[in-house]
C-alpha positions as CSV (number, residue, x, y, z in Angstrom):
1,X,0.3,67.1,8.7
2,X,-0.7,63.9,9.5
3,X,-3.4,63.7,7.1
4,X,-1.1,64.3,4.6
5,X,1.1,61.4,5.6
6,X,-1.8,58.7,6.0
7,X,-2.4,60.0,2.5
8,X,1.3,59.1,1.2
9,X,1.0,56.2,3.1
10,X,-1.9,54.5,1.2
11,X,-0.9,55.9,-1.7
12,X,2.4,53.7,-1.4
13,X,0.1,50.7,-0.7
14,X,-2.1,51.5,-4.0
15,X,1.3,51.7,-5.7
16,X,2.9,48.5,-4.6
17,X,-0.5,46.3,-4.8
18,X,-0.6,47.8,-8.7
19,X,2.5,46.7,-8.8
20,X,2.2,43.3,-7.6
21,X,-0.7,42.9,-9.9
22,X,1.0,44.3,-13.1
23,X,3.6,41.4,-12.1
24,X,1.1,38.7,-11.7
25,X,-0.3,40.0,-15.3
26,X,3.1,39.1,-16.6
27,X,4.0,36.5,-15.2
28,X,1.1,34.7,-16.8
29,X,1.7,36.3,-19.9
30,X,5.0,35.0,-20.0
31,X,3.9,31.6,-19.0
32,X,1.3,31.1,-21.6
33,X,3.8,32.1,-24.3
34,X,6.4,29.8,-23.1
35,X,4.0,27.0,-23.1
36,X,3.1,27.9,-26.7
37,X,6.8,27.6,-27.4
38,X,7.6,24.3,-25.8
39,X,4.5,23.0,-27.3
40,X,5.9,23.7,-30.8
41,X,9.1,22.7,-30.2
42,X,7.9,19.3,-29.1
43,X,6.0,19.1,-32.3
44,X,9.0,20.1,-34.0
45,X,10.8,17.5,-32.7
46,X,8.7,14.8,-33.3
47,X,8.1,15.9,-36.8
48,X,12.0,15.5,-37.0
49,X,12.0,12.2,-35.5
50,X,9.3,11.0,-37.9
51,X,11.8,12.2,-40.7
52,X,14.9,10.7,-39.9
53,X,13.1,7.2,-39.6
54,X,11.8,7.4,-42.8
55,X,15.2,8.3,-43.9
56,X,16.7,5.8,-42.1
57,X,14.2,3.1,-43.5
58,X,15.3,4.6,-47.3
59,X,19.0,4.2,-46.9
60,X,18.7,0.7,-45.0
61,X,16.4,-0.4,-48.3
62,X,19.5,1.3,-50.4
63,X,21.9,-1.2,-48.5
64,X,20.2,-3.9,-48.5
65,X,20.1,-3.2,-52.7
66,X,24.1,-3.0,-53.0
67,X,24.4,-5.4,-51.0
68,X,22.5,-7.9,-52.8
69,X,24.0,-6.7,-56.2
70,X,27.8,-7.2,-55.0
71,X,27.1,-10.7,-53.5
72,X,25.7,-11.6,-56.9
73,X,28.6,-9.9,-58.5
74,X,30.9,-11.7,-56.2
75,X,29.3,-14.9,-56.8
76,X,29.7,-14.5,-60.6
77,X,33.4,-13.9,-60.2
78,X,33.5,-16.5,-58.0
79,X,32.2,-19.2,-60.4
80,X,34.0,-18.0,-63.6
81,X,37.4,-18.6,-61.7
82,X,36.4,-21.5,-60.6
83,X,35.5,-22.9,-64.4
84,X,38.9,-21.2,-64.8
85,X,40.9,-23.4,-62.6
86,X,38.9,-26.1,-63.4
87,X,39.8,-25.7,-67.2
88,X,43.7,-25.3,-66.2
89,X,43.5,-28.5,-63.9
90,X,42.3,-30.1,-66.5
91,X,44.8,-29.2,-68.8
92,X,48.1,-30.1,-66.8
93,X,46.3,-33.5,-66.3
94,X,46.0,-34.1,-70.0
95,X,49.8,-33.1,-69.7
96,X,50.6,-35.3,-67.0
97,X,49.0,-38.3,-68.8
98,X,50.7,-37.3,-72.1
99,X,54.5,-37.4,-70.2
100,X,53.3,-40.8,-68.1
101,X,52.6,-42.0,-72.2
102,X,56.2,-40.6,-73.0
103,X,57.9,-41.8,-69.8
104,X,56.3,-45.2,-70.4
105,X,57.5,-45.2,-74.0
106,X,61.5,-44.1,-73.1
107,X,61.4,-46.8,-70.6
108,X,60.8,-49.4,-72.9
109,X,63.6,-48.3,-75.4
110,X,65.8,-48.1,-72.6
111,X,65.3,-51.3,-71.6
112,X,65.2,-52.7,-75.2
113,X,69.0,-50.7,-74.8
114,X,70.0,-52.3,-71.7
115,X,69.4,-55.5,-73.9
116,X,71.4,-54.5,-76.3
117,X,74.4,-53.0,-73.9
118,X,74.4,-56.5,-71.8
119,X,75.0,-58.6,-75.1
120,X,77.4,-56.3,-76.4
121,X,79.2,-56.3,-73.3
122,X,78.8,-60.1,-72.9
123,X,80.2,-60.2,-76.4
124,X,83.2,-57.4,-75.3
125,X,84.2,-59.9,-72.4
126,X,84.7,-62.9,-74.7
127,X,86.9,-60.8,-77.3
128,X,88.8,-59.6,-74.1
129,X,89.1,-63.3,-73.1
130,X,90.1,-64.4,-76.1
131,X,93.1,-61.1,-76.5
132,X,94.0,-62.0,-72.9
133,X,94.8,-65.8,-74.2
134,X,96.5,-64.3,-76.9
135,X,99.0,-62.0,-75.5
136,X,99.9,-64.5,-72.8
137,X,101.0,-66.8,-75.5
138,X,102.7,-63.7,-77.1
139,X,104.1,-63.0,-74.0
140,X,105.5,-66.5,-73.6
141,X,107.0,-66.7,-77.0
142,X,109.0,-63.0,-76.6
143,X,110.5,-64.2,-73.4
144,X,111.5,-67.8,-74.7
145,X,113.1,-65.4,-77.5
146,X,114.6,-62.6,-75.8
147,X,115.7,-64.7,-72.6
148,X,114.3,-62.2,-70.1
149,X,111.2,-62.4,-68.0
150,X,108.4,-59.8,-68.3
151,X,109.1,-58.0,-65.1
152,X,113.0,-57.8,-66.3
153,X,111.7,-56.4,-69.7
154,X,109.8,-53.9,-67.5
155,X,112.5,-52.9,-65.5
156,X,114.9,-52.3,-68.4
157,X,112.0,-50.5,-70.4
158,X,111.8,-47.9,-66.9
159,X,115.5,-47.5,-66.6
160,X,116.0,-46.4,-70.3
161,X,113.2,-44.3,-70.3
162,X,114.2,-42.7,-66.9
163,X,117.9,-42.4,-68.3
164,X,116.5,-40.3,-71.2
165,X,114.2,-38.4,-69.0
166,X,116.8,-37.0,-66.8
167,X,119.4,-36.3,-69.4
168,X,116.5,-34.2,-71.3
169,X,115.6,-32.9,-67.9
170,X,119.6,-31.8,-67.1
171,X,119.8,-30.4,-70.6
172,X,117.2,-28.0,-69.5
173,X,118.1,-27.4,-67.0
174,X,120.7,-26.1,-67.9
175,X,119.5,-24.4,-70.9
176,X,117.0,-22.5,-68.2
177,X,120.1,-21.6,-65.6
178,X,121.7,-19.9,-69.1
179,X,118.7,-18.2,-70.2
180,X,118.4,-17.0,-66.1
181,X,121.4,-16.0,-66.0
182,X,121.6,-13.7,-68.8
183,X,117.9,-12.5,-67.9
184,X,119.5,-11.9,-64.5
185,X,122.3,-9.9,-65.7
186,X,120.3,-7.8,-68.1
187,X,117.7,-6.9,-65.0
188,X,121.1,-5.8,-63.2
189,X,122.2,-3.7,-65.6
190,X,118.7,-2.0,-66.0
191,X,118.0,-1.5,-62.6
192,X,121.4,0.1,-62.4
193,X,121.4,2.0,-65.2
194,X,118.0,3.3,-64.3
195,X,118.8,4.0,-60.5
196,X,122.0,6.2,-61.4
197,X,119.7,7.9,-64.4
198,X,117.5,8.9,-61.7
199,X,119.6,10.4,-59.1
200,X,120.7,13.5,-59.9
201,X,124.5,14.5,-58.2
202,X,126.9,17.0,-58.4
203,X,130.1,15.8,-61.3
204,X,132.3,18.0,-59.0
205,X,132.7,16.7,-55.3
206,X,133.4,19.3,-52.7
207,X,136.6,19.4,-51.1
208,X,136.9,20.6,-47.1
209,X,139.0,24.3,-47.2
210,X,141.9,23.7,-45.1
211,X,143.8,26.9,-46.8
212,X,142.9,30.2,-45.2
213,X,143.5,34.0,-47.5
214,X,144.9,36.6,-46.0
215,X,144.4,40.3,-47.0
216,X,148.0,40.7,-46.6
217,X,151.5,39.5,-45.4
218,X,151.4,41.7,-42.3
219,X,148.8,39.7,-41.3
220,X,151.0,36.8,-40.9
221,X,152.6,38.5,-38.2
222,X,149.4,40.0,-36.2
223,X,148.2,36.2,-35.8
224,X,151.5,34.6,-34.6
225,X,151.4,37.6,-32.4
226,X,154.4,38.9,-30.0
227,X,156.9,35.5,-29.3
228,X,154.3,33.4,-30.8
229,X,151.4,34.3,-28.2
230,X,148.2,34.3,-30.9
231,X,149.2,31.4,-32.6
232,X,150.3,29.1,-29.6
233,X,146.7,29.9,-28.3
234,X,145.0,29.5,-31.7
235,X,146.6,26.0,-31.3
236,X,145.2,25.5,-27.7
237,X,142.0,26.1,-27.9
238,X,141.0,24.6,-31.8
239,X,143.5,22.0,-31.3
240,X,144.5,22.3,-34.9
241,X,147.9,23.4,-36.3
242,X,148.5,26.3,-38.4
243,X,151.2,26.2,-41.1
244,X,152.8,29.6,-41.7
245,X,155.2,29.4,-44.4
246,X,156.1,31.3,-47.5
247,X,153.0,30.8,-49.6
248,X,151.8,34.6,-49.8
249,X,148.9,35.8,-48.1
250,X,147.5,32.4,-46.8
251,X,147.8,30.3,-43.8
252,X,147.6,26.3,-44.2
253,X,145.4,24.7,-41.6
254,X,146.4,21.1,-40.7
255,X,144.4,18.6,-38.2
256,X,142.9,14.7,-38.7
257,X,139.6,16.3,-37.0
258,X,137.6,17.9,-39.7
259,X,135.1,19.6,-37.2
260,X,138.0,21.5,-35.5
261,X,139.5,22.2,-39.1
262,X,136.5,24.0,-39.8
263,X,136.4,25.6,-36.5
264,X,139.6,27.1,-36.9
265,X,138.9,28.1,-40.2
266,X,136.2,30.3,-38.9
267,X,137.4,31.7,-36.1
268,X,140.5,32.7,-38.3
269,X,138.3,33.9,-40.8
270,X,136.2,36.2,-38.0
271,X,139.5,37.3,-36.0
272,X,141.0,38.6,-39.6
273,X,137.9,40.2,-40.7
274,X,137.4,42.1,-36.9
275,X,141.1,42.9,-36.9
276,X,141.7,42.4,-32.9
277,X,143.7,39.5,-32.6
278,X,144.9,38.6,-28.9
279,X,144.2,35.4,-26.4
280,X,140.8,36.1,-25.1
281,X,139.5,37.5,-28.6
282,X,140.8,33.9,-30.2
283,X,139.0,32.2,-27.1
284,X,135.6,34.2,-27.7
285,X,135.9,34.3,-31.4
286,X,136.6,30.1,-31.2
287,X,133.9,29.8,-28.7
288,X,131.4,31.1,-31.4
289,X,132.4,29.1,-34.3
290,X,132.0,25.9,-32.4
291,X,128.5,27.1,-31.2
292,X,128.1,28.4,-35.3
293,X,129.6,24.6,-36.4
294,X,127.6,23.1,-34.2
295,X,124.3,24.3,-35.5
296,X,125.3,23.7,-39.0
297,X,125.9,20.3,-38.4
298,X,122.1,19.8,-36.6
299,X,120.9,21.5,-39.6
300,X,122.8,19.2,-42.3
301,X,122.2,16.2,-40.1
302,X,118.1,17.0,-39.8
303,X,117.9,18.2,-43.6
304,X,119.4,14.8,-44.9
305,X,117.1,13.3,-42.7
306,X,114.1,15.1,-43.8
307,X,115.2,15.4,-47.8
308,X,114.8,10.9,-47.1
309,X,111.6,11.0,-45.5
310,X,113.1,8.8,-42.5
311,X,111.5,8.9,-39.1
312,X,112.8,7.7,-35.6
313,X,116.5,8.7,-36.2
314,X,118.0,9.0,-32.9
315,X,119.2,12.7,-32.0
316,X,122.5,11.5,-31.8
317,X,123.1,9.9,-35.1
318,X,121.4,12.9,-36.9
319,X,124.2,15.0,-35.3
320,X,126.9,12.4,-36.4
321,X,125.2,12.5,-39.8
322,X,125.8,16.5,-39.7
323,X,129.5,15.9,-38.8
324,X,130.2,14.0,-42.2
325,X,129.5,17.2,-43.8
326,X,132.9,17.8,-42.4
327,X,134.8,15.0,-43.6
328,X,135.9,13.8,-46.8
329,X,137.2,10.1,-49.0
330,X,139.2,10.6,-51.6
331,X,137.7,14.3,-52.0
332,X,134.4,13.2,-52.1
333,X,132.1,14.5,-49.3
334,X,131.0,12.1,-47.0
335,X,127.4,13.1,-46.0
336,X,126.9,13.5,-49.9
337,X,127.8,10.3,-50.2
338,X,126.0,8.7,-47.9
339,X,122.7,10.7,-49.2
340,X,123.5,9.4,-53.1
341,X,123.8,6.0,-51.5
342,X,120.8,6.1,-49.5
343,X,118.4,7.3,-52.9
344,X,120.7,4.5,-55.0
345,X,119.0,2.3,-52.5
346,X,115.8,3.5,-52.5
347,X,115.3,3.4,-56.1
348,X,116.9,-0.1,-56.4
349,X,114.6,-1.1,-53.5
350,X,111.3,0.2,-55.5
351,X,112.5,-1.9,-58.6
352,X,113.0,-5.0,-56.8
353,X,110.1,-4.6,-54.6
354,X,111.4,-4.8,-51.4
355,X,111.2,-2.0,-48.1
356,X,111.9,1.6,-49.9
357,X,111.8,2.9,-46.5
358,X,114.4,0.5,-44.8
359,X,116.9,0.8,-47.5
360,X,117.4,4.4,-47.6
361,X,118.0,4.8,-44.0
362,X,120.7,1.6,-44.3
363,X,122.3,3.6,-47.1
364,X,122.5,7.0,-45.3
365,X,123.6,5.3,-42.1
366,X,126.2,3.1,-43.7
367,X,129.2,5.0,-43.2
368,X,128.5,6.7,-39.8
369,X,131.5,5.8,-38.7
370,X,133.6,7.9,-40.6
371,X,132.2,10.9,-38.4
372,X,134.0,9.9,-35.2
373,X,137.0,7.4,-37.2
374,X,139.4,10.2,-36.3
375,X,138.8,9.7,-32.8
376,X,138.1,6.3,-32.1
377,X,140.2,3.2,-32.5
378,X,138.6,1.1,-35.6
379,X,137.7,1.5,-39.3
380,X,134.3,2.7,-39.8
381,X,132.6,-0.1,-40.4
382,X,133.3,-1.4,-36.9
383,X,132.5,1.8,-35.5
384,X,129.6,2.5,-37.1
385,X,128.0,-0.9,-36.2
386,X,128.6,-0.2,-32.7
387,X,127.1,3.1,-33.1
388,X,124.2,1.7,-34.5
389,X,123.8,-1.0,-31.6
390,X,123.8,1.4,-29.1
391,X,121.3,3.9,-30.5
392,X,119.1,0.8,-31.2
393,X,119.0,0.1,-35.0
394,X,117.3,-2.6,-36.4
395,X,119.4,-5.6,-37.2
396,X,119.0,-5.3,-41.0
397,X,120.4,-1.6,-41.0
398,X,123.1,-3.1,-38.6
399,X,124.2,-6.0,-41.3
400,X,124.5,-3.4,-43.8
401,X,126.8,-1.8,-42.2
402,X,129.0,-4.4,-41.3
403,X,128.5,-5.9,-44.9
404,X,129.2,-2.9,-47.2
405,X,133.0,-3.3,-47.3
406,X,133.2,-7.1,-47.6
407,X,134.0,-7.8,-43.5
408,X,131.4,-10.3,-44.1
409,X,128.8,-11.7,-46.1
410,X,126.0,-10.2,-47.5
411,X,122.7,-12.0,-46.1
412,X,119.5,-9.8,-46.6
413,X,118.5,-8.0,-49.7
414,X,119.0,-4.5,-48.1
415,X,122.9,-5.4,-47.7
416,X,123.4,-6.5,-50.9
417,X,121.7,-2.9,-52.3
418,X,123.7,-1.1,-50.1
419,X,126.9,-2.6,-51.4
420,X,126.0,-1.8,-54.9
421,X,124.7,1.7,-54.1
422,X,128.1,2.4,-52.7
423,X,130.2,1.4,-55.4
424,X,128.2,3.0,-57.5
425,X,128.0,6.2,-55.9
426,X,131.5,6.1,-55.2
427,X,133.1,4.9,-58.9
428,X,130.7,7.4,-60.7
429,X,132.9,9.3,-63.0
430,X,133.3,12.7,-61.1
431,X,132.8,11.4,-57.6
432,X,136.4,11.4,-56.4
433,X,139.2,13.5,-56.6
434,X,142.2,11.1,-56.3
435,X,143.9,10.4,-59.1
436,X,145.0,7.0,-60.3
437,X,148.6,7.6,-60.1
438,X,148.4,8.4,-56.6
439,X,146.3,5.7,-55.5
440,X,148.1,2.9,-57.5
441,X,151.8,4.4,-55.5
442,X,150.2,4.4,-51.9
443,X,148.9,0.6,-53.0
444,X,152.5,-0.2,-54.0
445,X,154.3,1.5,-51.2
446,X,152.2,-0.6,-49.0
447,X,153.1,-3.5,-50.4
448,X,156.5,-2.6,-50.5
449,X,156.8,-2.5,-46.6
450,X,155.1,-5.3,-46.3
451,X,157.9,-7.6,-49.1
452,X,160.5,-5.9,-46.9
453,X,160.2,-8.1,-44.0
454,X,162.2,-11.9,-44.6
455,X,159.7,-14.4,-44.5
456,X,157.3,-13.0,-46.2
457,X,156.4,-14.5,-49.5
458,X,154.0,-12.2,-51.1
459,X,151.5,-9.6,-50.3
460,X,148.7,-7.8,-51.5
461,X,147.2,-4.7,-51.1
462,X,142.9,-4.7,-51.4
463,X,139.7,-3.3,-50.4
464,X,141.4,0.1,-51.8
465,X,144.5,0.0,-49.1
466,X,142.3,-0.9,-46.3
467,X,143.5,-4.3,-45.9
468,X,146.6,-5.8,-46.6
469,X,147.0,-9.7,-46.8
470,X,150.7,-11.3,-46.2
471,X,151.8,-15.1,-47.1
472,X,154.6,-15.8,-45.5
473,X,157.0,-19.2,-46.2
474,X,156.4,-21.5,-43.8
475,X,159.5,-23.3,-43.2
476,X,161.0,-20.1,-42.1
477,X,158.6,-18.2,-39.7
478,X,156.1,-19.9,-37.1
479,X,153.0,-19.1,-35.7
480,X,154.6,-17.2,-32.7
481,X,156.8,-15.4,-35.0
482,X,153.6,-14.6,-37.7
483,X,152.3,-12.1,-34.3
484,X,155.4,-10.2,-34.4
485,X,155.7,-9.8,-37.9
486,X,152.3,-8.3,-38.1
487,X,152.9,-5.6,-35.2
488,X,156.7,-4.6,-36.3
489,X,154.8,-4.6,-40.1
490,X,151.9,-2.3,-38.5
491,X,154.6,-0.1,-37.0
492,X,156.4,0.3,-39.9
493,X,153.3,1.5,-41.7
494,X,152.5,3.6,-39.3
495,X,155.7,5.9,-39.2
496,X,156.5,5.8,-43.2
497,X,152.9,6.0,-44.4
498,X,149.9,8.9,-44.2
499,X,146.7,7.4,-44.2
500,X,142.8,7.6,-43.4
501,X,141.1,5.5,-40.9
502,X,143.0,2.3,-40.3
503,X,144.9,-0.7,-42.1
504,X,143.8,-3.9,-41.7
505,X,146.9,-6.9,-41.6
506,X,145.9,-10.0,-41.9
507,X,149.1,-12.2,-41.7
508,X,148.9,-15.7,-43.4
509,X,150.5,-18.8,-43.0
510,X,149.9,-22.6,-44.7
511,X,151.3,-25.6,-44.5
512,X,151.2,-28.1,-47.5
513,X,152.5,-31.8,-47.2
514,X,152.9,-32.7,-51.1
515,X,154.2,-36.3,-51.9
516,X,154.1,-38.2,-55.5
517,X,152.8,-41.7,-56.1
518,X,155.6,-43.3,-58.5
């Protein structure tokens, strides 16, 4: 046993020193190839080496060739530009010397001119001399024969001429006012004429309903109700009086306040068409027409104002505005008046070039007082100017207003517009209902109070029966007495005549001292 382990024992050592010698073996194998290798790769390398210098060497020869060859090249562009500038330098001086030759040459005939200019001038000075000499002995002999020094001749030579100037000057002058004149009137005429061509209106005014159908007779009786009940509260509460009579199936409806006319008219209308008639029906059937009214007149006041393109309107005059659907002149309809004057003025703004803008809202606002004249103390003029101060109008719109009538005199272009939009909208043919017959008696009845008074020497009835002008005879009424004539005259007016708005009396009195030189 352990001879068999000695023997595995050295045969371990005979392994691992054949081993160690197979390594040794290799390793110098290994080495001797690798030297082999590095030597050629050294060899290789300075083979390479030996190449690129001799490349190297090849393309710094190249170089040095180009180079050479673009110098030269350079040099021989060089040189012909310079012969080139040489030539052209050599040119302009040839030039130069040929101008300095030509200079040379003008500046002798200019002076050989000069000469010539100085003699001829010399020679101009004597002759003037000699003319001078002459027309001061002319001028001596004219005023030994006339009598009248030169500076008198001169004066009377200005004035004559000036005389003649400025009667040529007044003749056209006034040949230029005539031709103005008529150009002015023709321009009127087509600026009208073109204005009224271009707004289209209605030929037929509208006319406010104060009549209201019935379905029947016995209807008559339902709405004055038991002892008068139904109609004493219809009364009441609308504020408008009903006219019962004997006119068949209708009731008249009778108030100076066009809003509550057309209140009543509606509730009358609603209470007749639902049948119940009794006090608190009329109260809630009135109560909705006024709200109903009310509406209608925001909406007629906005559309106008919309329909113009106007902007800022205050609330309140745009409601006012909606009221003068309500109320009518002379059977024309207010609010459509006011809108026909306010395009009138528009279009005769455009042709005249002046605010479009501005002169539409002074013709729709221009009678705004007629929507409240039936409830305050004034005409409408003076009531709508103070409506227009307080909701802050501008001061041209304002003067409009106060102007359109004739209460005072036009100053701004917009006024004078707005006057003629009115009269035109207003004596259209078809614009109002009145008829001459009846307008021409009111005229005369006014007058007629007015002659009725002693004193009074003559009156007359203008601005359509707005105004009323008296002259009285001096000798028999005073100025004390001229105050109580015109309140017993407005008196008397007011209980004999019917009316709209208010009469103006304006009560005249003068004094004239006439003596005759014999």
């Amino acid at each position: 046993m352990i001879g068999l382990i000695i023997i595995c024992v050295v045969a371990l050592l005979l392994i691992a020193a054949a081993a160690v010698i197979a390594w040794n073996v290799g390793y110098k194998y290994r080495q001797n190839i690798a030297e082999k290798a590095i030597g050629g790769a050294e060899n290789e390398a300075l083979r390479i080496v030996e190449e690129a210098k001799k490349t190297g060497e090849a393309k710094k020869r190249e170089a040095l060739v180009e180079a050479r060859e673009e110098i030269h090249k350079n040099r021989n562009e060089l040189e012909r530009e310079i012969r080139d500038r040489r030539s052209e330098l050599q040119k302009q001086e040839r030039r130069l010397q040929q101008k300095e030759e030509s200079m040379d040459r003008k500046i002798d005939s200019m002076e050989k001119k000069e000469e010539q200019y100085n003699r001829k001038i010399k020679e101009a000075e004597e002759k003037n001399e000699q003319i001078a000499l002459l027309q001061k002995s002319q001028l001596e002999l004219l005023e030994k024969i006339s009598g009248m020094t030169a500076e008198e001749a001169k004066d009377y030579l200005v004035q004559s001429i000036a005389a003649e100037a400025e009667h040529s000057a007044a003749v056209r002058l006034k040949e230029i006012e005539a031709q103005l004149k008529d150009e002015a009137e023709t321009k009127a005429r087509e600026l009208i004429t073109q204005a009224v061509q271009r707004v289209a209106s209605d030929h037929v005014s509208e006319a406010t309903v104060s009549v209201v159908p019935l379905p029947n007779d016995e209807m008559k009786g339902r709405i004055i109700g038991r002892e008068g009940r139904n109609i004493r509260a219809l009364e009441t509460i609308t504020g408008v009086d009903l006219i019962i009579d004997d006119t068949p199936e209708a009731i008249t409806l009778s108030s100076f306040d066009p809003v509550r006319r057309e209140i009543a008219r509606l509730t009358l209308e609603k209470l007749i068409q639902d049948g119940r008639i009794h006090p608190a029906r009329i109260e809630e059937m009135a109560e909705k027409s006024r709200r109903e009214v009310e509406t209608i007149i925001k909406q007629e006041g906005e559309g106008a104002v919309f329909d113009l393109n106007l902007h800022g309107v205050h609330p309140e005059l745009v409601r006012l505005l909606g009221r003068m659907k309500y109320r009518t002149s002379y059977g024309q309809n207010v609010l459509r008046h006011s809108i026909e004057v306010a395009r009138l003025a528009g279009l005769l703004a455009a042709e005249l070039g002046v605010d479009q803008t501005l002169a539409r809202r002074a013709g729709l606002l221009h009678d705004i007082g007629k929507a409240v004249d039936h409830e305050v103390e004034g005409s409408h003029v003076q009531i709508g100017v103070e409506l227009a101060r307080k909701y802050k109008e501008g001061p041209e719109v304002i003067h409009s207003i106060e102007a359109h009538h004739g209460d005072v005199e036009p100053t701004t272009v917009i006024a004078c517009i707005v006057d003629a939009a009115d009269d035109i909208s207003a004596a259209r043919p078809g614009a109002r209902r009145e008829n001459l017959e009846a307008y021409i008696k009111r005229l005369e009845k006014l007058e007629e109070i007015a002659n009725s008074f002693s004193g009074v020497e003559k009156s007359f009835a203008i601005q359509a029966g707005r105004e009323i002008r008296i002259l009285v005879k001096p000798e028999e009424l005073g100025d004390d007495q001229m105050v109580l004539l015109s309140n017993e005259l407005a008196k008397k007016i007011e209980a004999e005549m019917e009316y709209p708005g208010q009469i103006k009396i304006n009560v005249i009195r003068e004094t004239r001292a006439v003596a005759y030189a014999k």
